[in-house]
N, C-alpha and C positions, 0 to 999 in steps of 0.2 A: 226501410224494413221495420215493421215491428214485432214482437216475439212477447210471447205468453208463455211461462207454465205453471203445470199444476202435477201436485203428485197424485195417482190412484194406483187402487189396489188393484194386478188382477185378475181377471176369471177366464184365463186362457184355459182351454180343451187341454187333454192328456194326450189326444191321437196325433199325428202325424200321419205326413206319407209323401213319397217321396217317385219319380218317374219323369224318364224323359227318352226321346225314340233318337236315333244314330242323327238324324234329322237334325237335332238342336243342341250335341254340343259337338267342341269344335276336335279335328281329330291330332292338329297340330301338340295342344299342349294338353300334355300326361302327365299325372299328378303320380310322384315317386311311392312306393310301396313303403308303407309304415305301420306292419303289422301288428295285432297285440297280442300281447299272451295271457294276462292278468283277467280272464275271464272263469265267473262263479259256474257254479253248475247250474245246467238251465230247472228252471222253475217245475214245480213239483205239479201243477196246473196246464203244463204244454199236451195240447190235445193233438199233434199231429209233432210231432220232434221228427220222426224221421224221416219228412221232405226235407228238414233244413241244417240235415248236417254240413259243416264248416270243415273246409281245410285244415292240414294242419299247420300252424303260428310258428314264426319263428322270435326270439324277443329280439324286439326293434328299437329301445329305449336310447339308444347310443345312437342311432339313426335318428332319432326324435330331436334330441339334444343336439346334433349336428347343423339340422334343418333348421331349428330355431337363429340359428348364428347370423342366418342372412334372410330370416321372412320373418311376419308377424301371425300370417295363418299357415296352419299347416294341418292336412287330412291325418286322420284315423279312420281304420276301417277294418272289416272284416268280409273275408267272402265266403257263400255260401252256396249250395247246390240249389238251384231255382227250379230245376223238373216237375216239384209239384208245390210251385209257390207261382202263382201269377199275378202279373202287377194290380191285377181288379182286387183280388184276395188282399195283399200287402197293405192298400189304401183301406182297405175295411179294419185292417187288424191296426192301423194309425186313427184313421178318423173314421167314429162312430155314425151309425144312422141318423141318429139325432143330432150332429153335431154340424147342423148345415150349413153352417154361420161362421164355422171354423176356418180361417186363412188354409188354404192347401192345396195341391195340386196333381194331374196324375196325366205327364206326356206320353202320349204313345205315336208310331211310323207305321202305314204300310208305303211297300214300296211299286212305284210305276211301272208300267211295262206287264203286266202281264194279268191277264183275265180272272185270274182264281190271284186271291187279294194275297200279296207276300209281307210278312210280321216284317218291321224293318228291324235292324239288330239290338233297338235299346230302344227301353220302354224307364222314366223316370217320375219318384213318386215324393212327394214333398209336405213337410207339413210342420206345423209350431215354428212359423218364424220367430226371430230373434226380434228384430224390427221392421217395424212397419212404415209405410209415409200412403198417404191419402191426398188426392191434391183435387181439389173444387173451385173453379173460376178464385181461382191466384192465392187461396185459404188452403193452408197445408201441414196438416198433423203427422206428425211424425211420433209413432209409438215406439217407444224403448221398451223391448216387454223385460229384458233382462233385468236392468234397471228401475222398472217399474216407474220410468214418467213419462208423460205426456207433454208435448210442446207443439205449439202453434206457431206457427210465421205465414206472413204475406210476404211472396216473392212476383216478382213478375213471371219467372219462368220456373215452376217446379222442379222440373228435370235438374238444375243447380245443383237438388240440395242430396239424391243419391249419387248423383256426380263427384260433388264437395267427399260426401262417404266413401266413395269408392277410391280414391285420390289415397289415402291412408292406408292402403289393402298394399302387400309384399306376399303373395302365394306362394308356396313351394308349390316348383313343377317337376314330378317326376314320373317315372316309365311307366308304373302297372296298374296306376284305376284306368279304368276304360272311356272312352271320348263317348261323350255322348249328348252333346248339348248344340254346337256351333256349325257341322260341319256338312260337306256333301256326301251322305256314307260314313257320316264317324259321330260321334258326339263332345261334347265337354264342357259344359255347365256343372257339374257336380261341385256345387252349385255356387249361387250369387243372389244377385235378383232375380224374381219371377213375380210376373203380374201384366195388368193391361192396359195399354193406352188407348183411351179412347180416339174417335174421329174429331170429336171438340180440341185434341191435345193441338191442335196445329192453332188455335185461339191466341196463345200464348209465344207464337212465332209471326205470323201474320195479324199484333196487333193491330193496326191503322185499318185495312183491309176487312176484317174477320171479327169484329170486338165479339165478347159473351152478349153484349146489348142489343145485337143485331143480328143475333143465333135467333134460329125458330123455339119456341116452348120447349120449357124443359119440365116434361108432364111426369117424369121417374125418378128428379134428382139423385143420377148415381154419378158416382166419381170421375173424374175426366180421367185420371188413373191414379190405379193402386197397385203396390208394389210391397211385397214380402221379402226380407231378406233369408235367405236359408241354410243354416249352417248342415242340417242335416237333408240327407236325400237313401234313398234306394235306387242305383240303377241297375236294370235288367240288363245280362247280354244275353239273348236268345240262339245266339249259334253257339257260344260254350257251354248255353243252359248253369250259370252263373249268376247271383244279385249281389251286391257290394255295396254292403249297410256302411253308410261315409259319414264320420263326422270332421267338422272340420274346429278346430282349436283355434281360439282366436289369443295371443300369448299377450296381450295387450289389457286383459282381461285379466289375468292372472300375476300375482307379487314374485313368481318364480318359475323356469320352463320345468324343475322339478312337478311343482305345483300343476302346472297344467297339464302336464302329460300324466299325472295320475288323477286328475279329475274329468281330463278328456276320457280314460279309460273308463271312467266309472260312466261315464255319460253314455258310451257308446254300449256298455254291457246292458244298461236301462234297456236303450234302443235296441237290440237285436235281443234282451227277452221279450220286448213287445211284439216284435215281429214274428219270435217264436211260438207266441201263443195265441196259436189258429184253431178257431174253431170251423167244424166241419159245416163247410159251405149251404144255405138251404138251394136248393135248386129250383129256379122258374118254375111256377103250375103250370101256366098254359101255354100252347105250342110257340115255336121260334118261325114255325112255317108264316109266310106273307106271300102272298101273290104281288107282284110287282104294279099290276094292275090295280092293287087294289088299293085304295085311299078311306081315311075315317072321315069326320066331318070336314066338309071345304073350310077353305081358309077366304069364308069372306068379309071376318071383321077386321078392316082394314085401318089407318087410323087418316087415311084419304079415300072417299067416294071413287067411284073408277071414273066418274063425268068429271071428276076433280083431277085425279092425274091424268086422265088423255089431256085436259086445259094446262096444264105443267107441260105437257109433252111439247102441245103445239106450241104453247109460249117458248120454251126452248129451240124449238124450230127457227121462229124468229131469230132469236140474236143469234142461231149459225148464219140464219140468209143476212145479217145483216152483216157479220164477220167479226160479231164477238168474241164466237169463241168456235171451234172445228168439230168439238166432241163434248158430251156430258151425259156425267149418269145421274139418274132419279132414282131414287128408291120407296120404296111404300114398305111401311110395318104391318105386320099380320099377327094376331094374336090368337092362339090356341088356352084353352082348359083341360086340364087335365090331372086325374090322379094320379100317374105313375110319378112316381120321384125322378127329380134331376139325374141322380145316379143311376138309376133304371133306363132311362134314356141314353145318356152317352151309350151303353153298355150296348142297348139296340144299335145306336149309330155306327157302332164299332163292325158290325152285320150289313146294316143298310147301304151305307155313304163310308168305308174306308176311305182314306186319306192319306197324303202324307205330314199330315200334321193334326193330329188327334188331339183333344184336350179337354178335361174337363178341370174344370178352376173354381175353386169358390173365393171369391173375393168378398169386401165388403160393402153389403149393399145388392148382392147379385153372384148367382153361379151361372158361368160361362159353360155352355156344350157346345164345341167343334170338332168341325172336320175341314178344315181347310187346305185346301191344294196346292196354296201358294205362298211365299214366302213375301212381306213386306219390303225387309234389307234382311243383311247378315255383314259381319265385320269377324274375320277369323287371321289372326296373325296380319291386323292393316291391310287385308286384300277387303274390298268389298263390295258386294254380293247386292245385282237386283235381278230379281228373274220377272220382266212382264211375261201373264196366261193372260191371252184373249186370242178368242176364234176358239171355237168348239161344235165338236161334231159326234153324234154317239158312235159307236164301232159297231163293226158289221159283224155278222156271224158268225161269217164264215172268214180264213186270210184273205182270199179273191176280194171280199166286201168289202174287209177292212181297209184293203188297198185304195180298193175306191174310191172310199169318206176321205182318206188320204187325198188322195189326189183331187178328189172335188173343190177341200175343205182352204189347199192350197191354192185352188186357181178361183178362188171367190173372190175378188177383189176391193167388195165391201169389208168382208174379213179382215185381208190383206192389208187395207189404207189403214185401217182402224189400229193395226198392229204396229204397225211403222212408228203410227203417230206415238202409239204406248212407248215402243224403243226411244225415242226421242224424248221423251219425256222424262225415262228411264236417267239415259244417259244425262241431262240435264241437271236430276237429282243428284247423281255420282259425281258430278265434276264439277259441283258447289264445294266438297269437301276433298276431293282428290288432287295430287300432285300434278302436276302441270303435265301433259302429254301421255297419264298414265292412263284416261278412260279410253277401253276396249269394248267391242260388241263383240265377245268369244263364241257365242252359237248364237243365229240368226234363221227364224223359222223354223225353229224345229217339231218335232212332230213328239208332244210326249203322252202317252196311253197309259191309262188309268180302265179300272175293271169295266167300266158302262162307255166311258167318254175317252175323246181324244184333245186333247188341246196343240193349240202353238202356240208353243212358246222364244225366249230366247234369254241371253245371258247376257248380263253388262256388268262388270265389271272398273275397280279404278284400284291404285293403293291412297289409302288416306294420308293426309297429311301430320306432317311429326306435331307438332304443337294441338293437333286435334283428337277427340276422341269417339269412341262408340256413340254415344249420348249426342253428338252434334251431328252425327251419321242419320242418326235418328229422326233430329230435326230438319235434317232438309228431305229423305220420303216421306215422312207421315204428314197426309194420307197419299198412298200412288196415284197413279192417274187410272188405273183400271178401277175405283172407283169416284172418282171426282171429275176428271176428263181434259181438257187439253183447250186455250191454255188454263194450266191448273187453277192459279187463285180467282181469275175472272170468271173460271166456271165454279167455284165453291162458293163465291159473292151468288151467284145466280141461283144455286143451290140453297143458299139461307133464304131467298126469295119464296121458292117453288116448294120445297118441301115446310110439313104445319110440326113437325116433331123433330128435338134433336136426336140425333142418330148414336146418340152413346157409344156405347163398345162397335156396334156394328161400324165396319168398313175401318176402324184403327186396326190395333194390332196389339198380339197376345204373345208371352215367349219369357226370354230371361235376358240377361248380361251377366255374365259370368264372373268370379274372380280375378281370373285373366285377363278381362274389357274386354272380350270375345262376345259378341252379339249374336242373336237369332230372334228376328220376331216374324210372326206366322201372319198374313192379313187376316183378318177376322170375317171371313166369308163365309158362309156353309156354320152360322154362329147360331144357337137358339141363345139367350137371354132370361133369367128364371129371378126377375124380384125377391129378396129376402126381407125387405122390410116388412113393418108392423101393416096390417090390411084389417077394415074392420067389415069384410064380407069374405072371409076365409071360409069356404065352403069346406066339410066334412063326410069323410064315408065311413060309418059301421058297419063292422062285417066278423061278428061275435063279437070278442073281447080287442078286437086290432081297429084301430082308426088311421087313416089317410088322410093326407091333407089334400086341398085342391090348391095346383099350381097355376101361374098364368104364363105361359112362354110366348115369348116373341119374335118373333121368324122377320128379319126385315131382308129385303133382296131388292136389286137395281136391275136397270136397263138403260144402255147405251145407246144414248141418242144422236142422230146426226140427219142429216139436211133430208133423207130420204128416210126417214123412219116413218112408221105408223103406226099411231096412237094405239089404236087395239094390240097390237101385236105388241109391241113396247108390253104394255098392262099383263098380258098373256104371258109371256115371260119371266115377270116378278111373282106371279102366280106359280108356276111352272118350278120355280129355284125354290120357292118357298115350297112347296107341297113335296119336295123330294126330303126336303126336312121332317116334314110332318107324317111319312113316314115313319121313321123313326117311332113317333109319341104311338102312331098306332099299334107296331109290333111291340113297344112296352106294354101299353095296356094290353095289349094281347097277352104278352107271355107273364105277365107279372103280377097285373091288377085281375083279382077275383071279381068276375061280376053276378 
């Protein structure tokens, strides 16, 4: 291993923001109430104070000093009436229009089952990490922003080195902030890590198999992952109509627990007068109405020929008939222009394509826009969590119909094999790291309904093993087999083959690890992609005295290949996933961009 540093000065953003849906944290462990009282009077600048009146405090300073006795971090926090604070507003009053480049985050849930889209119960907003780590074929910067240095190492495995970090962490867990990070219906990341791994990150686990040397082009050089530490967050609970501005005190930091709990107070007084000073929202110019029918320009710059992928297709073909491998997926990248902003987008997305796993992320290097269905892993109190979705059928219009897509979608038996295969797969990843006898298949086919689509899915389950952690949970799904195929690494060899582009963020996984080693990561599917680096063909719009910039988004989507598939139809489907994305870009520049 070798290691470099250097000190710089530096020019972190002022905003923050902070969000995350019931979806991603875990509901197990509740961080103890440790309220403040030592707050100034709000600022003489607050253009809307009366959405965000506060509770009233009780003084907590002897519960402070208690908690310190057995942890090294422990929350501050305040809660607030959220009825007319919502998580898009919160993220605006953290981080700035202009501040796109800023580390932050903003999770939101809806929840399945039912046709008119349900808010799931926490929405989580994130922003000014403390520290950062960047990791690029085995070169990995680790930013101290406290600190203000900078250190490089070459590691063989990145994941080590907030592994190494997290090792050091003693949270206090107690009753009253809200779960909202980890869990099925609950949360509780407030907070930890948050950031993304990409599909490359499995390079780094399957070296011999998978080197970076024998990856396709890497024509965007963006991070395999990056990862934000965060001490501070916002979570929304939307059925108390409640947010809970949290910081968290790191005592390790501080020469006294006197010391830190009066400088945690002043930290968090900062943080919620930022939040307090809301300006009144501008509102979309142009309509929110889309025809669902209706598409903006096709998505046909691809970064493979369509005579190029049907030849992918049918080479794949091959090594099933030969019995290389039973299942693979391919994917093609589609690239959109456009003026609406990335935040503009998610915002459509949040309309178009609900989800149970909403995100928009701006990392370094690229901001992430999803709406992902499906969860990668999860690890909540050593239980852990794979859910394969494959087989999908739209819903019908009517119950009678909907019945029927049911019932058809189950007796498909192309569906069906295809699924099976996924559970095995499933299972295979969980009982790399589980205790002997513990992996279960807990639901098996089930039927789960989303507002347009229906899927099946099913649940696999293991408890982990005691010497083991989230982070190694980690490494043995990424990436699942619902997008790489079965058996896994033989078809990811074939994959570096057939595909001309590496597949960055697309098909890893986005989410956090919590203070607690409580995991959630989301698959990265239903992902747009928005380059932030320097471009020297950055197209511009004037429109009076306001300029726009022009974006390039990239919509990449797969299809499942197997002994009977067909090249066209295959291609027609990557189209298909991608255009329901590209939606979205339309009704922004619809409601947003003046033309």
């Amino acid at each position: 291993m070798s290691v470099t540093s250097t000190n710089f000065t530096l020019a972190m953003p002022m905003q923050s923001s902070l969000g995350f849906s019931h979806r991603f944290l875990p509901s197990s462990h509740r961080f103890s109430q440790l309220p403040i009282t030592r707050f100034s009077p709000a600022p003489t600048s607050l253009k809307c104070r009366g959405s965000l009146s506060s509770f009233p405090l009780v003084n907590d300073e002897k519960k402070f000093v208690e908690a310190a006795k057995k942890a090294n971090l422990v929350p501050l926090y305040r809660c607030i009436f959220s009825d007319q604070l919502t998580p898009v507003l919160a993220y605006r009053c953290l981080v700035k229009e202009d501040d796109r480049e800023a580390p932050s985050f903003l999770f939101e849930s809806v929840e399945p089952g039912s046709r008119v889209s349900s808010v799931g119960r926490y929405s989580v907003v994130g922003a000014q990490p403390t520290l950062e780590i960047v990791a690029k074929e085995n070169k990995v910067m680790i930013m101290d922003h406290e600190a203000g240095n900078l250190t490089e190492e070459v590691v063989e495995d990145p994941m080590c080195i907030p592994k190494r970090i997290s090792e050091t962490w003693k949270p206090r867990l107690v009753e009253d902030l809200p779960d909202a990070f980890c869990g099925e219906n609950d949360s509780s990341c407030a907070c930890g890590w948050v950031g993304y791994f990409s599909y490359d990150t499995v390079r780094y686990v399957e070296k011999k198999k998978l080197p970076f040397t024998k990856a396709p082009r890497d024509d965007r050089n963006l991070p395999d992952i990056h990862l934000g530490l965060y001490n501070d967050v916002i979570v929304f609970d939307h059925v108390e109509k409640k947010a809970y501005i949290i910081h968290w005190v790191r005592l390790d930091k501080h020469s006294s627990v006197e010391k830190a709990y009066n400088e945690g107070v002043d930290h968090l007084e900062k943080l919620v007068a930022r939040v307090q000073d809301v300006e009144l929202p501008k509102l979309s110019p142009g309509s929110v109405a889309l025809q669902t029918h209706h598409f903006g320009p096709s998505l046909k710059n691809s970064n493979m020929e369509k005579e190029e992928f049907k030849k992918a297709v049918v080479k794949a073909k091959e090594h099933i008939l030969a019995g290389d491998i039973f299942q693979i997926v391919l994917s093609q990248r589609f690239e959109r222009r456009t003026f609406a902003d990335p935040f503009e987008i998610y915002r459509a997305l949040r309309v178009v394509n609900p989800s149970p796993y909403m995100a928009y992320l701006q990392a370094r290097g690229s901001i992430l826009v999803a709406s992902s269905p499906e969860i990668l892993t999860r690890v909540k109190k050593n239980k852990i969590v794979n859910r394969p979705l494959a087989g999908t059928t739209r819903r019908g219009k009517t119950q009678a119909e909907d019945e029927l897509a049911e019932k058809l979608l189950l007796s498909n038996e192309k569906e069906c094999a295809e699924h099976i295969m996924l559970v095995d797969l499933g299972r295979n990843d969980v009982g790399k790291v589980s205790k002997y006898g513990s992996v279960k298949v807990e639901k098996l086919m089930n039927i789960e309904r989303y507002s347009h689509v229906m899927h099946i899915s099913s649940t696999v389950t293991g408890e982990l093993q005691d010497h083991l952690t989230s982070w190694d949970v980690l490494r043995a799904a990424l990436p699942v087999g619902t997008v790489s195929g079965a058996p896994k690494v033989k078809a990811m060899e074939l994959i570096d083959e057939l595909e001309v582009s590496r597949r960055g963020p697309y098909s890893g996984g986005f989410g956090g690890i919590s203070f607690t080693g409580d995991m959630d990561i989301a698959l990265a599917l239903r992902t747009m992609v928005f380059p932030t680096g320097s471009r020297y063909d950055t197209m511009y719009s004037y429109k009076g005295s306001s300029r726009r910039q022009e974006w390039v988004a990239y919509l990449q989507a797969g299809a499942g290949v197997v002994a009977d598939s067909d090249p066209d139809a295959e291609h027609l489907e990557c189209q298909n996933k991608a255009a329901g994305l590209a939606r979205s870009i339309d009704l922004a520049e619809a409601a947003f961009v003046q033309k």
